[in-house]
C-alpha positions as a Markdown table, in Angstrom:
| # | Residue | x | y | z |
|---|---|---|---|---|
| 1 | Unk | 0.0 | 0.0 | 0.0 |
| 2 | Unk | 1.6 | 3.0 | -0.6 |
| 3 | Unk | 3.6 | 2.4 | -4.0 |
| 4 | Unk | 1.3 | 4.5 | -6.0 |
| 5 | Unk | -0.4 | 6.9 | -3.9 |
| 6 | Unk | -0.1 | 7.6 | 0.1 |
| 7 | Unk | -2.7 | 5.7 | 2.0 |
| 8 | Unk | -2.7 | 8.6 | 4.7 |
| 9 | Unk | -3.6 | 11.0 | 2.6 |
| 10 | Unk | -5.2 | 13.8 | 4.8 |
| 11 | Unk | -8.6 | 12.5 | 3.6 |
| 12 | Unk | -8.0 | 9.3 | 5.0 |
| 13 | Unk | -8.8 | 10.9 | 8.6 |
| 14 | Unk | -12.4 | 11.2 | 7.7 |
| 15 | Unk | -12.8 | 8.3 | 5.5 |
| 16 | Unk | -10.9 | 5.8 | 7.0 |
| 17 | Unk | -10.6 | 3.6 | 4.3 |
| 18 | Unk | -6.9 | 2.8 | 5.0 |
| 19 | Unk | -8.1 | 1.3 | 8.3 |
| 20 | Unk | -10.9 | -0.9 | 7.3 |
| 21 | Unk | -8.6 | -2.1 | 4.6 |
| 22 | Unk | -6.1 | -3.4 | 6.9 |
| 23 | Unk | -8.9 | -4.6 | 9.1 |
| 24 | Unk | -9.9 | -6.8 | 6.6 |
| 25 | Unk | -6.2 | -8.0 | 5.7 |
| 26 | Unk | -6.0 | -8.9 | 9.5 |
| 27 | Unk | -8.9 | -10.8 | 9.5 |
| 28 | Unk | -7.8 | -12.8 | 6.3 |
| 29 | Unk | -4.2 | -12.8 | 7.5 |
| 30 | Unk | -2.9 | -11.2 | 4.3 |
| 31 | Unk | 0.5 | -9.9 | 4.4 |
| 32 | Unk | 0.5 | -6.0 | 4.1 |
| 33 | Unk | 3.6 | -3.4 | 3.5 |
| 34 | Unk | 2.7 | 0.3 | 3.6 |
| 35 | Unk | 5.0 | 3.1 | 2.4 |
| 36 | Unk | 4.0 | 6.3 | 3.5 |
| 37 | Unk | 4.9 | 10.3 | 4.3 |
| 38 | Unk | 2.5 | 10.5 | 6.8 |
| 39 | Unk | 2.6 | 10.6 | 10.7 |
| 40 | Unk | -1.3 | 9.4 | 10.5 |
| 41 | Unk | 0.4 | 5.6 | 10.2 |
| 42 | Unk | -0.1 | 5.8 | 13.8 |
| 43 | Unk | -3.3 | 6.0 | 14.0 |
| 44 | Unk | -3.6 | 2.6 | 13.5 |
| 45 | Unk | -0.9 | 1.7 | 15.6 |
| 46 | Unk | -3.2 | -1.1 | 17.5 |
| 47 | Unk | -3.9 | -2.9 | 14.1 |
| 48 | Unk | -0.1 | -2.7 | 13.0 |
| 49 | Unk | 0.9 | -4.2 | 16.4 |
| 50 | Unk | -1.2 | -7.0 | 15.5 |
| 51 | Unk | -0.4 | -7.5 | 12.3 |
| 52 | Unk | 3.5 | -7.3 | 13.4 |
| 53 | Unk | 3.1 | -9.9 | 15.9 |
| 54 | Unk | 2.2 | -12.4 | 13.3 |
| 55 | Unk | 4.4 | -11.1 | 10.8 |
| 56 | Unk | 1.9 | -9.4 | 8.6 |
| 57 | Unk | 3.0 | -6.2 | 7.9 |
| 58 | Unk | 6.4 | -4.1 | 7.1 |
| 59 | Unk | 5.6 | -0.3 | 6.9 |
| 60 | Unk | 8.2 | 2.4 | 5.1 |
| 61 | Unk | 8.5 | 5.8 | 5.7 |
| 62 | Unk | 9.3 | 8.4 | 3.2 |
| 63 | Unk | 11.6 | 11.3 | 4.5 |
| 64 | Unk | 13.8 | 13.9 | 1.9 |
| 65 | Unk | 15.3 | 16.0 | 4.3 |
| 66 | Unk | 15.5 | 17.5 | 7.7 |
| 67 | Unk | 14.3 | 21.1 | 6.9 |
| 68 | Unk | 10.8 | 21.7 | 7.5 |
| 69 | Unk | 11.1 | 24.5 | 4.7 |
| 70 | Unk | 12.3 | 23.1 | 2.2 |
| 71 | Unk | 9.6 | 20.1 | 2.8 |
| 72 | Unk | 7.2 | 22.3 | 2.8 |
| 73 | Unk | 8.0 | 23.1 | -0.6 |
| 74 | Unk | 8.1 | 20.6 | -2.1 |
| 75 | Unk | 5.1 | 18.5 | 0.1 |
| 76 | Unk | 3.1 | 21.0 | 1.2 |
| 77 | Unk | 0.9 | 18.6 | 2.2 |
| 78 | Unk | 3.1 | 16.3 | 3.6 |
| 79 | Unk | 3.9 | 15.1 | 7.6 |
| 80 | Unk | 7.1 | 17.7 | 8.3 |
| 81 | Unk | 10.4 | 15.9 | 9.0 |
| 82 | Unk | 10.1 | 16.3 | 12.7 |
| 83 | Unk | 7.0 | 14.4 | 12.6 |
| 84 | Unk | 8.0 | 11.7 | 10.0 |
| 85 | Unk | 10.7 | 10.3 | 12.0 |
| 86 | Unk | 9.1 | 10.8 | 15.5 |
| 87 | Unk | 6.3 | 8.1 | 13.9 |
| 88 | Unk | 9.1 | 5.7 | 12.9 |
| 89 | Unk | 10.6 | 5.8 | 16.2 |
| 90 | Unk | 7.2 | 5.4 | 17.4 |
| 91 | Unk | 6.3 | 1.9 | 15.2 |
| 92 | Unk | 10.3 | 0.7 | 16.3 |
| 93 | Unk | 9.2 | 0.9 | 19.5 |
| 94 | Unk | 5.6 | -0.9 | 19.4 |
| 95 | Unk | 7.7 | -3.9 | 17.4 |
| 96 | Unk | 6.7 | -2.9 | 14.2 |
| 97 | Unk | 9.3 | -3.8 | 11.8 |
| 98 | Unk | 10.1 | -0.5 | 10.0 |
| 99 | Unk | 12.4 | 0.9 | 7.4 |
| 100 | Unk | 13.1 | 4.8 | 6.1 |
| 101 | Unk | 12.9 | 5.4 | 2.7 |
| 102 | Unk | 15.1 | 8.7 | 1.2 |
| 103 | Unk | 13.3 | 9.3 | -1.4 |
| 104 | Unk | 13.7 | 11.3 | -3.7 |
| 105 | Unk | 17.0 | 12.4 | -3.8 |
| 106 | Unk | 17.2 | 15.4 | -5.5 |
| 107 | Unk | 20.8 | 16.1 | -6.4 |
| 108 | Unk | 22.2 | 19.6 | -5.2 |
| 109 | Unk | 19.1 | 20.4 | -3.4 |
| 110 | Unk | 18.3 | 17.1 | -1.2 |
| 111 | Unk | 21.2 | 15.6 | -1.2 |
| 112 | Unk | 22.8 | 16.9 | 1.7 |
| 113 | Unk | 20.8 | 15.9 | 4.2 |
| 114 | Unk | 21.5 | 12.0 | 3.6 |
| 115 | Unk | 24.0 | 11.5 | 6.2 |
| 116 | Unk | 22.1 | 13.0 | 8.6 |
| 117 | Unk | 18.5 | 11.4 | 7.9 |
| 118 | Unk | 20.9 | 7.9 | 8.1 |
| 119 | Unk | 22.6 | 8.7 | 11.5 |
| 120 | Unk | 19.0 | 9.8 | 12.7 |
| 121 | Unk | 17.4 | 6.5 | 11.4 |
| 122 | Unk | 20.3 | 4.6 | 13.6 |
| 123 | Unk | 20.2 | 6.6 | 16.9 |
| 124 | Unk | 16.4 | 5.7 | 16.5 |
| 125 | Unk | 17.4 | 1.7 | 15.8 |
| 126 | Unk | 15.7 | 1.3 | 12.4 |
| 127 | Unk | 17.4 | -1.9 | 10.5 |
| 128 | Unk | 16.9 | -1.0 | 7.2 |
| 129 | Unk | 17.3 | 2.1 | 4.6 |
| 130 | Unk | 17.0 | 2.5 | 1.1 |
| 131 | Unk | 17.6 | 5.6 | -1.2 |
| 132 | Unk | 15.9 | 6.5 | -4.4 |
| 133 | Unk | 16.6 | 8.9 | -6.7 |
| 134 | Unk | 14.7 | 11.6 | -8.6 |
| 135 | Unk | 12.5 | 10.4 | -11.2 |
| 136 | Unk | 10.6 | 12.5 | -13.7 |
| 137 | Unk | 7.7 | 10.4 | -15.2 |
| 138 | Unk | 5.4 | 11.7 | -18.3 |
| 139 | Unk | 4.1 | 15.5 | -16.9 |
| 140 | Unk | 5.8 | 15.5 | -13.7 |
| 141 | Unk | 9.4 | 16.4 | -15.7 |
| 142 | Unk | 7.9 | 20.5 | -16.9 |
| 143 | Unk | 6.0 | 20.4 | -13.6 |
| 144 | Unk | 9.7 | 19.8 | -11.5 |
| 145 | Unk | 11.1 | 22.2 | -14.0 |
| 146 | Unk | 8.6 | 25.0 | -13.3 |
| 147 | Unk | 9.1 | 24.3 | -9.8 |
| 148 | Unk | 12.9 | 24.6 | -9.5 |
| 149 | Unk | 12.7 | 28.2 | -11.9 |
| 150 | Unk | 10.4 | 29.4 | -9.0 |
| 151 | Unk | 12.3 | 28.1 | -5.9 |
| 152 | Unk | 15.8 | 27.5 | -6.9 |
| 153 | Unk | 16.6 | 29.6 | -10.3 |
| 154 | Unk | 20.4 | 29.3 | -9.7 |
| 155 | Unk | 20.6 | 25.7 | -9.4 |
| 156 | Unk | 18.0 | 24.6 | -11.9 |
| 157 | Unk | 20.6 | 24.2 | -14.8 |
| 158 | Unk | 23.0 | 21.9 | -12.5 |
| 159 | Unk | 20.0 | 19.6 | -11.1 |
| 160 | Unk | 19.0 | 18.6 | -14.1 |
| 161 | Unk | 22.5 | 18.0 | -15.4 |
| 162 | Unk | 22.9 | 15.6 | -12.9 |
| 163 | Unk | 19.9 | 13.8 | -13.2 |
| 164 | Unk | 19.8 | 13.8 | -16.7 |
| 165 | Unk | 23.5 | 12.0 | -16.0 |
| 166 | Unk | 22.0 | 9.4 | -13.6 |
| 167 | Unk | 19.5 | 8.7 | -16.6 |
| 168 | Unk | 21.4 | 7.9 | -19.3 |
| 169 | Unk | 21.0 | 11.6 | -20.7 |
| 170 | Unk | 17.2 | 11.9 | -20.6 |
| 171 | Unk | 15.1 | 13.4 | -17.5 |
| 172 | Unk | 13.6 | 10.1 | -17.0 |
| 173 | Unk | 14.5 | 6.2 | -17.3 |
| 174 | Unk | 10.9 | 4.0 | -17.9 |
| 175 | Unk | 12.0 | 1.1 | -18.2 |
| 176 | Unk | 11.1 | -1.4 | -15.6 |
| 177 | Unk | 13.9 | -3.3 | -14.4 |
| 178 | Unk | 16.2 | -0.3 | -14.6 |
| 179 | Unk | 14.5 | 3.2 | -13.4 |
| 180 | Unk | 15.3 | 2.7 | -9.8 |
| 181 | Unk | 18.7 | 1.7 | -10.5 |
| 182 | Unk | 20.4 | 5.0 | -11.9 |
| 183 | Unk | 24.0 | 4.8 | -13.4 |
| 184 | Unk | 26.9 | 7.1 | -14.3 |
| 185 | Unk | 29.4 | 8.9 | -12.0 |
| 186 | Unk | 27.0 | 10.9 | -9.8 |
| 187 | Unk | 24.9 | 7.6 | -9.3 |
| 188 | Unk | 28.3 | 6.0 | -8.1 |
| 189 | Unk | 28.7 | 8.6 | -5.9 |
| 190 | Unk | 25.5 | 8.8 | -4.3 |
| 191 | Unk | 25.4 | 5.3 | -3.8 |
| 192 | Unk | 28.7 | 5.3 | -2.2 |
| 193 | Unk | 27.5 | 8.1 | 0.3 |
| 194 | Unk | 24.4 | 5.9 | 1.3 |
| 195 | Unk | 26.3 | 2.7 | 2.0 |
| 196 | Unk | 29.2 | 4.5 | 4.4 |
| 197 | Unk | 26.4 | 6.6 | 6.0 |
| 198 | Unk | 24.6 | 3.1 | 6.5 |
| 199 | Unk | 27.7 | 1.5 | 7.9 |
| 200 | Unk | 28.8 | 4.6 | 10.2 |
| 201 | Unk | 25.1 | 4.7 | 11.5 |
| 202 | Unk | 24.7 | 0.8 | 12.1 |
| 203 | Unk | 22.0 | 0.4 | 9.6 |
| 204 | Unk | 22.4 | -3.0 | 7.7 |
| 205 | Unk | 20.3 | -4.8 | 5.3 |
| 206 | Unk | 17.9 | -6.1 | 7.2 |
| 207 | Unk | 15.0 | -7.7 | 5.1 |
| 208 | Unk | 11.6 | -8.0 | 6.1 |
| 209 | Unk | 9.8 | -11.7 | 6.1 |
| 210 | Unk | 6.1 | -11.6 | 5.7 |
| 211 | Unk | 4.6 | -15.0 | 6.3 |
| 212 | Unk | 2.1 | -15.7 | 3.5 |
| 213 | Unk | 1.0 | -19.0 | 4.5 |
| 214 | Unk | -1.5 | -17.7 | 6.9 |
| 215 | Unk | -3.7 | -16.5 | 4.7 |
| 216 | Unk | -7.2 | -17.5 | 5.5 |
| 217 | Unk | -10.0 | -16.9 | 2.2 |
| 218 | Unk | -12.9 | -15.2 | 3.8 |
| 219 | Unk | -16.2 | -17.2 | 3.8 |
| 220 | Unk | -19.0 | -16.3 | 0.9 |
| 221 | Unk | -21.8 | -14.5 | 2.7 |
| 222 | Unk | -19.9 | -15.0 | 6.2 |
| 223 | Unk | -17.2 | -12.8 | 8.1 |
| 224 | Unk | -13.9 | -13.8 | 9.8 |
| 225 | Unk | -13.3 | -13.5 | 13.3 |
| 226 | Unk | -10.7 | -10.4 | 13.8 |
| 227 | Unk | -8.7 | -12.2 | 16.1 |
């Protein structure tokens, strides 16, 4: 949940359709991971416990930098930083396996806050990181572009040097099996940063294990028990 659009959304507080969703995979004992921006995760702390304890459920959270400015620029409506990482040190500590997600890494404008977002992930005991980098999709490319020209004029023609570098000169790699993995110098480079800020901050590779073979098909016309 999570891959495609954030499932704690701001209307999700009224709605609720994130909860009753995992409600239902808890009943049915299907394995769930969430990826998410959004402190509201914790909201339904008391199903993820669950779910954790059975080995249901893996939940990422998205953070691109520590400065509440600058993420409000560019997730306006978005969890600030603060918050972000307050909710994965809250889900660490309920025993819900949990993992921080730097993404995206915007070269020259996000970048430098990757050491620190890693040594933060450590102090708070989270056993796994990942990093992905910018990627500029269909109309999202002249939407990025019309957003650096308004909030970072000076450094618009270096961003998208670099990224066009990491994408094999174009703004944007689509093919499947290689768009996460960017290439080229500055792809080395950033890659190398993650894995010694990983090492220095005691992250390691840690994989999450969801146990399928618990899943129970719910009865026509009937309704499993929750627990």
């Amino acid at each position: 949940m999570g891959t495609n659009t954030d499932p704690y959304q701001p209307i999700e507080a009224g709605y609720r359709i994130t909860r009753q969703v995992l409600e239902v995979c808890l009943e049915a004992r299907h394995p769930v991971a969430i990826t998410t921006k959004s402190d509201r995760v914790l909201r339904d702390l008391d199903l993820l416990e669950e779910m954790a304890r059975r080995k249901l459920v893996a939940v990422a959270v998205s953070v691109t930098t520590l400065d509440p400015k600058l993420s409000g620029k560019l997730e306006p409506r978005a969890a600030s930083p603060a918050k972000r990482l307050a909710a994965l040190e809250k889900l660490v500590e309920a025993g819900v396996p949990s993992h921080i997600s730097i993404a995206p890494v915007i070269p020259a404008i996000t970048d430098e806050f990757m050491e620190r977002l890693l040594e933060r992930a450590g102090d708070i005991g989270i056993p796994s990181a990942s990093w992905i980098p910018l990627r500029l999709p269909h109309e999202v490319s002249p939407l990025f572009r019309e957003w650096l020209d308004v909030h970072y004029p000076e450094r618009a023609g270096k961003v998208m040097s670099i990224v066009r570098s990491i994408r094999g000169g174009r703004d944007n790699d689509p093919d499947f099996f290689t768009r996460m993995r960017p290439s080229g110098v500055w792809a080395d480079l950033f890659r190398a940063r993650f894995n010694l800020a990983c090492k220095r901050a005691g992250i390691g590779k840690a994989k999450f294990e969801l146990d399928c073979s618990q899943f129970r098909r719910p009865e026509v016309g009937g309704q499993l028990r929750l627990l």
